[in-house]
N, C-alpha and C positions, 0 to 999 in steps of 0.2 A: 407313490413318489411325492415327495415333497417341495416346496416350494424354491423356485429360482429367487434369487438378489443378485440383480447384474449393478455393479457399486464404482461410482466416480474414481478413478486412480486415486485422487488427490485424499479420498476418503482415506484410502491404507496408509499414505502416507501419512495425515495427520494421526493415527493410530499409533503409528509407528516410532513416531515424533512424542508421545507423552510418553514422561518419566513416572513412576511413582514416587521416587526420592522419599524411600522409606514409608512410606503410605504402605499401608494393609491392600489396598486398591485403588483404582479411579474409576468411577462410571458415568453415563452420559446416554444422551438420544441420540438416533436415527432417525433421518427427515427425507422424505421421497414421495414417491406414486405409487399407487396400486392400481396392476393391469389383471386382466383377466388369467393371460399367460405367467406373468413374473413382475415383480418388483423392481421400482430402480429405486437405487438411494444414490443422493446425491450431494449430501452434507452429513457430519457429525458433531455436535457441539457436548462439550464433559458438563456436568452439571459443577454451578458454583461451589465451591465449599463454603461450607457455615463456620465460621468462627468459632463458634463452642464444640465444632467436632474435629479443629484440626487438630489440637495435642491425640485425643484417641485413634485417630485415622493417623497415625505416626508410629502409631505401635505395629510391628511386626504380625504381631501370633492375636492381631483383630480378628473378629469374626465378622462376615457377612452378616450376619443378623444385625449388627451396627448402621447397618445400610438405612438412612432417615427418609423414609416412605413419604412421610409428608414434604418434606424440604423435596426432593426427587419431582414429586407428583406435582407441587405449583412450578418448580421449574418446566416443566410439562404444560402446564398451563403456560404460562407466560411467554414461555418458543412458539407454541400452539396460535397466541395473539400474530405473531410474526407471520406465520406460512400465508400466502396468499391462495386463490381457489387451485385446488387441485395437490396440492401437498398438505402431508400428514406427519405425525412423528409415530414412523412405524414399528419402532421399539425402543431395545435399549443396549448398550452395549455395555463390558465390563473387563479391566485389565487387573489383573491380579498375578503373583506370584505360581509358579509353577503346584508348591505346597496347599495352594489355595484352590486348585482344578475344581477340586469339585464339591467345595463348600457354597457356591451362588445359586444351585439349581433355587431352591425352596424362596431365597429371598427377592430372588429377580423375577420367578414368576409373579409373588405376591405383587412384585412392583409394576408390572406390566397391566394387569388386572387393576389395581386401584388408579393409575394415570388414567387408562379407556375410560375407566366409568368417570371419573374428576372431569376429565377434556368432554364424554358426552351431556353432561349435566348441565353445561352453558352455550350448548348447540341449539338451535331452531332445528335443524333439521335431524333425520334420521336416516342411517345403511339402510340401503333396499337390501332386499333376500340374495340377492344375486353381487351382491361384491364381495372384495377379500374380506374376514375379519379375522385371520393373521396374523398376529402381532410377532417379533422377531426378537431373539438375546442371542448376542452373539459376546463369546468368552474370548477374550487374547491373553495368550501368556506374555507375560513379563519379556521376560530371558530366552524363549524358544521363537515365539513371537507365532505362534503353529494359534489356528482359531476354532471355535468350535460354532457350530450354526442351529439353531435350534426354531422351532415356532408353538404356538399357542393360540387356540381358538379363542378368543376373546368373548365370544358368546358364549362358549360351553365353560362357566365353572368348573368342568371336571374333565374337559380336557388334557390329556397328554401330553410331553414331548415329541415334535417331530422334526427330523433331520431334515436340510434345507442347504443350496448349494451358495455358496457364494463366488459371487466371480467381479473379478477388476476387469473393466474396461476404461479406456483415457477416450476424454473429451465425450464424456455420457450427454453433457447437456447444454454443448455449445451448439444444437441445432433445434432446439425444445421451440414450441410454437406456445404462443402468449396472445392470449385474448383481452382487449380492452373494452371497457364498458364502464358510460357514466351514467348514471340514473339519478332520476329528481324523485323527491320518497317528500311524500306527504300525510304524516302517520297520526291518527289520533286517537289517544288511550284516555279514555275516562276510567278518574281513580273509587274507587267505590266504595261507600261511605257506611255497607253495611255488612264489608267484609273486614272489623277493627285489626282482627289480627295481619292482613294484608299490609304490607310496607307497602314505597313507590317502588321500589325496586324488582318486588315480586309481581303487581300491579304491570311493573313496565315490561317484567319478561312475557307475562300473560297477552298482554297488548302486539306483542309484538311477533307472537307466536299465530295469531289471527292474520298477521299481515307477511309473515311468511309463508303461507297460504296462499296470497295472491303472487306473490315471485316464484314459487313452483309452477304456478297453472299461468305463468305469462305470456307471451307470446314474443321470440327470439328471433331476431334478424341478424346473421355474420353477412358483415360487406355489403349487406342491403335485399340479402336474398335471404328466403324462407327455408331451410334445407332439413331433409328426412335425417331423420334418429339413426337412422341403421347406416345409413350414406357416409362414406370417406370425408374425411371433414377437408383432405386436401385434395379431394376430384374436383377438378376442371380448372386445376392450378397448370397454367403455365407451364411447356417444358424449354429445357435447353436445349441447345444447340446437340448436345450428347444424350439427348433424351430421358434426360432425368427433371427432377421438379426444380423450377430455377429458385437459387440461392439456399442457403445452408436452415435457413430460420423465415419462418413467417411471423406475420404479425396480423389479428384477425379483429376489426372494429364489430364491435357486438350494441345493438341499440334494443330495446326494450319498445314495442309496439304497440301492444295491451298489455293492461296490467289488469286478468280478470278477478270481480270482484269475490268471488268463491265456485265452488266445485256448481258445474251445470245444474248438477240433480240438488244442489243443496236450495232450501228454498227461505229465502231470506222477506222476514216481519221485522214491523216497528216496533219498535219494544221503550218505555219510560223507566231509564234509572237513575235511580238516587245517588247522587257522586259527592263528593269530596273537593274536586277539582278534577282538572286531567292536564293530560301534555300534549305537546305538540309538538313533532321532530318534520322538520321540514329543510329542506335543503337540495342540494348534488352532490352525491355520493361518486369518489371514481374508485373504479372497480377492477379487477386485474386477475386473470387466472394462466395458470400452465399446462401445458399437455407433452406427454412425449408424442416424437418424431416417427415412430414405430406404427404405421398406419392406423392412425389415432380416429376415433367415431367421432359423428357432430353430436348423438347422445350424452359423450365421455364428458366433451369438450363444455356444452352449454350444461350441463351437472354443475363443472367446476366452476363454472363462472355465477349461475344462480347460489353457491353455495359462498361463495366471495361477497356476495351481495349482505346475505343474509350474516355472514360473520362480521362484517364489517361496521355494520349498523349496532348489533350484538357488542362487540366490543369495545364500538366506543361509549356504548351507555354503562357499560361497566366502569372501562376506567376513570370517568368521570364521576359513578359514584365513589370509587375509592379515594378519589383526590379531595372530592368535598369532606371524606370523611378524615381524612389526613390532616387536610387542613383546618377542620374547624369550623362550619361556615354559623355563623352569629346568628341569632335567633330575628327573625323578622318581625317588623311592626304590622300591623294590618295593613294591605292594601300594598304594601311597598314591593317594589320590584327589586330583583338586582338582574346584573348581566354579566352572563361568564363568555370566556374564549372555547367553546370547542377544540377537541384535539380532531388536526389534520394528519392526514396519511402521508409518510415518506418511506420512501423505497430505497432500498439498495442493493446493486450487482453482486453478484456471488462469485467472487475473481475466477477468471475462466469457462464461463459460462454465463447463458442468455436468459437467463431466472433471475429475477428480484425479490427479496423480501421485503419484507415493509415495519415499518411500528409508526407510532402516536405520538406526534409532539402538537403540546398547548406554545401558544401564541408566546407566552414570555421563558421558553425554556431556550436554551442556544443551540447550536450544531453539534455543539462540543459535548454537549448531556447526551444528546441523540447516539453519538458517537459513542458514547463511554458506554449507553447502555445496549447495542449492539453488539460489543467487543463483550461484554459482561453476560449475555446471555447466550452466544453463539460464539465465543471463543475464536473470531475472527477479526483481524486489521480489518478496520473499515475506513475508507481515508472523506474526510468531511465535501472535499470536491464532488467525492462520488454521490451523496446524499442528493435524492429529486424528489421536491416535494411535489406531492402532487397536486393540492388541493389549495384556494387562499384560504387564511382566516376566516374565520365564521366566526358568531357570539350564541347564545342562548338569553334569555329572557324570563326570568323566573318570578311569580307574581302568588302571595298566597297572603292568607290569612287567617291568624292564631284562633287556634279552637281547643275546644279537651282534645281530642281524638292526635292532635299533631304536638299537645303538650305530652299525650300518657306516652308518646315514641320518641320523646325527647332522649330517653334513655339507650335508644337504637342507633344512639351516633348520626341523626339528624337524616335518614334514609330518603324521610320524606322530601328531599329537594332535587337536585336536578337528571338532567338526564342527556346523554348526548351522539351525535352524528355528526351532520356537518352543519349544521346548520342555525336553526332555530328551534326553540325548546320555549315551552311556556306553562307552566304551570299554574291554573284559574281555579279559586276556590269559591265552592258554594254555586258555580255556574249552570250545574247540573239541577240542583234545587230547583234554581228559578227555569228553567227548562222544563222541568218534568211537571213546575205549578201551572204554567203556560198551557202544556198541551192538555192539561188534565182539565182548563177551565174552557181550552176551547171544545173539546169534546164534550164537554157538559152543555156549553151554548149550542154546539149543532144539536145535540139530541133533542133540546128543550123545542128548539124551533123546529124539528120533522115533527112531533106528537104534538106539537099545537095545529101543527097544519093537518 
């Protein structure tokens, strides 16, 4: 038996609502949850069209195989930045001509397979053995508007087609319970000096991979209490008067207790290395995950919330190197500093429902970009009111000094610069050197004076 998709009305409807207007097809993502039982989807956004492929995508007797894998796949990335803990984009959907039924098998699997592996490639984290890996293509005709449902093991390369149900329910997730959590993140990655071919970029992901480590093995307090993995995340909620759980939607404050520094049995020595520089990500991170309403685990629940943590941080050190690399950033003199604005987190309502998404806007962008680039990636009115930022301004602080090693990456589109969160960012060069000359000469003085004595 195959997998259930119980899917937001509003979903079919927007479905229903795209034309092709001569287009060979339209295709797009699906964004939801994975439950153990069944899937919910709760949003569909079409993917942009590219410019250079709208005269082709205009011709009739197109083929599938025109389908732009890559243009598809950072779209996938890019919604991917959006979803906050606990949604996914669980497939892909695709509206074609009746004539066209069944030309997409081949090109939409490929598509589904290369997003998973693109969107797992700038995760910190990993699927445990025990979740769905699933992924969903679901076919609409044109003209009949009749759907086909299909899935794909995303682990098994050579997995099959399998049939899978779909079903519309209205108001899927006007009752979704939302976890909040703000966490202070004090991160610090030494760049290393005798890894040449390492950018900072790769350096940062390495860095930061260590420290998502310490936000799995943390220690998670909802509402101020300590609660079992297996346990009802909504026991000992309140009932109503009619003895049901009071009010349609919760909302659950998640605080962060410990933050252990690695695995119990791992056994942690002082080690001397030779650096480059390093960074510093410091700041308050706020943090937001979803769960369905469907007697949801505090396992399920604090998963999605550790995984929010860890994307969050992720993400903003990415797009911040993309934008230094966009824009340019000018070769520095020795010793000189500059300082950037961090991109903060805003969220926005999903009309009809108690989920928000989010994206990244830097200090000097306006509402109105925010807006446009929400409507541009999720094919949704998004009205500027609605927009909660949730975090203030931050800056970064970046301090380095010119050597070969940040001259021969000059050609890397200036990698070596910043990095970001919420906060503060520091990049020290050479500080490692004089650290590692420090300890090596105090270890030299203790030794001298135990064998004189």
């Amino acid at each position: 038996m195959g997998r259930t998709y119980i899917v937001e009305e509003s979903v079919g409807q927007y479905l229903s609502n795209i034309s092709l207007q001569g287009k060979a097809f339209v295709s797009g993502l699906l964004i939801g949850q994975c439950s153990s039982q069944k899937d919910y989807v709760i949003l569909a956004t079409r993917t942009p069209p590219k410019e250079k492929q709208n005269e082709n995508l205009k011709h009739p007797k197109a083929k599938l195989d025109n389908l732009d894998e890559e243009w598809a796949t950072e779209h996938a990335n890019q919604v991917s930045r959006m979803l906050p803990g606990g949604l996914l984009v669980l497939g892909v959907f695709i509206i074609t001509t009746l004539e066209l039924a069944n030309d997409f098998q081949n090109a939409l699997r490929r598509l589904i397979f290369a997003m998973e592996k693109s969107m797992n490639r700038k995760r910190l984290w990993n699927f445990t053995e025990e979740e769905i890996s699933e992924r969903v293509i679901l076919h609409v005709c044109s003209s009949t508007k009749k759907i086909s449902c299909r899935t794909y093991d995303v682990h098994d390369p050579k997995s099959s087609a399998r049939p899978a149900d779909w079903k519309y329910q209205s108001g899927l997730s006007t009752s979704w319970l939302s976890l909040d959590c703000t966490i202070h993140i004090d991160i610090h990655i030494p760049l290393s000096s005798t890894s040449v071919s390492y950018t900072l970029e790769k350096n940062t992901k390495n860095g930061l991979t260590r420290w998502a480590k310490q936000i799995e093995n943390g220690v998670y307090l909802i509402n101020g209490q300590v609660k079992d993995e297996d346990c009802d995340l909504l026991e000992g909620q309140k009932k109503s008067f009619r003895g049901n759980t009071q009010a349609t939607s919760h909302s659950f404050d998640v605080r962060v207790l410990t933050q252990l520094l690695l695995n119990s049995d791992h056994r942690s020595t002082a080690t001397v290395q030779i650096c480059s520089g390093s960074v510093n990500l410091k700041g308050s991170v706020k943090c937001r995950a979803y769960i369905h309403s469907n007697k949801p685990k505090v396992k399920d629940a604090m998963q999605a919330v550790k995984r929010d943590i860890m994307n969050t941080v992720a993400d903003r050190c990415e797009i911040l190197f993309e934008d230094l690399l966009l824009n340019e950033i000018p070769e520095k003199k020795d010793s000189e500093k500059e300082f950037y604005i961090l991109p903060h987190r805003v969220f926005v309502p999903i009309p009809g429902s108690t989920v928000k998404l989010c994206d990244y806007k830097f200090g000097d962008e306006s509402a109105e970009e925010i807006r446009d680039h929400f409507i541009e990636m999720l094919d949704h009115v998004v009205q500027i009111e609605d927009l909660e930022i949730a975090e203030e301004v931050n800056t970064a602080c970046m301090s380095s000094m010119n050597n070969e090693a940040s001259l021969e990456h000059k050609d890397d589109k200036q990698l070596e610069q910043p990095i970001k969160t919420t906060v503060m960012l520091k990049i020290r060069q050479n500080i490692g050197v004089i650290a590692a000359f420090a300890v090596a000469v105090l270890a030299a003085g203790i030794s001298f004076h135990y064998f004189s004595d």
